[in-house]
C-alpha positions, 0 to 999 in steps of 0.5 A: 147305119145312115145312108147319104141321100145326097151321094150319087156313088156315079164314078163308083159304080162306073169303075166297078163296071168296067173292074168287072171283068176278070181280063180288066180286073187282072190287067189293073191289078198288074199295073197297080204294081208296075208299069208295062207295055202291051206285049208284056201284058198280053205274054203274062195273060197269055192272051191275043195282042187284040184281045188285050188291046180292046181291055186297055182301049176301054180302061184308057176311055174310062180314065182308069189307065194312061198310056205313057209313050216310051221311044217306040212303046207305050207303057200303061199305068193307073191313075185312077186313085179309086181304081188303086183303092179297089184293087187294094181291097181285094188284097 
């Protein structure tokens, strides 16, 4: 095994933080398959609307989802592709 001295492995361990909590980890993981607002997010977890809106706050901050406005609703998606790549690890 070699290991590259050079390689920072900064973004990696950043979205590995904030993929570190169960909540953000479910919420990612729902989204990777499909687009949804909050209220069908927080109906599936099962979870406060605050609750789910302070994970999606954080997940937008740290470029790992994107709100998309649909009429009166905002529909969250990733757009991390490694954020895609991790969850798709787990499977």
């Amino acid at each position: 095994m070699q290991f590259d001295i050079n390689r920072q492995f900064s973004e990696e361990a950043e979205i590995l933080k904030v993929l570190g909590h169960p909540i953000r980890l479910k919420i990612v993981a729902g989204l990777c398959t499909q687009e949804c607002n909050v209220k069908h997010i927080w109906e599936c977890l099962g979870l406060p609307q605050a609750t789910v809106s302070q994970h999606l706050a954080l997940l937008k901050h740290k470029g790992i989802i994107q709100g998309k406005r649909d009429g009166v609703e905002v529909r969250y998606s990733v757009t991390n592709t490694l954020a895609k790549k991790l969850i798709d690890s787990l499977d």
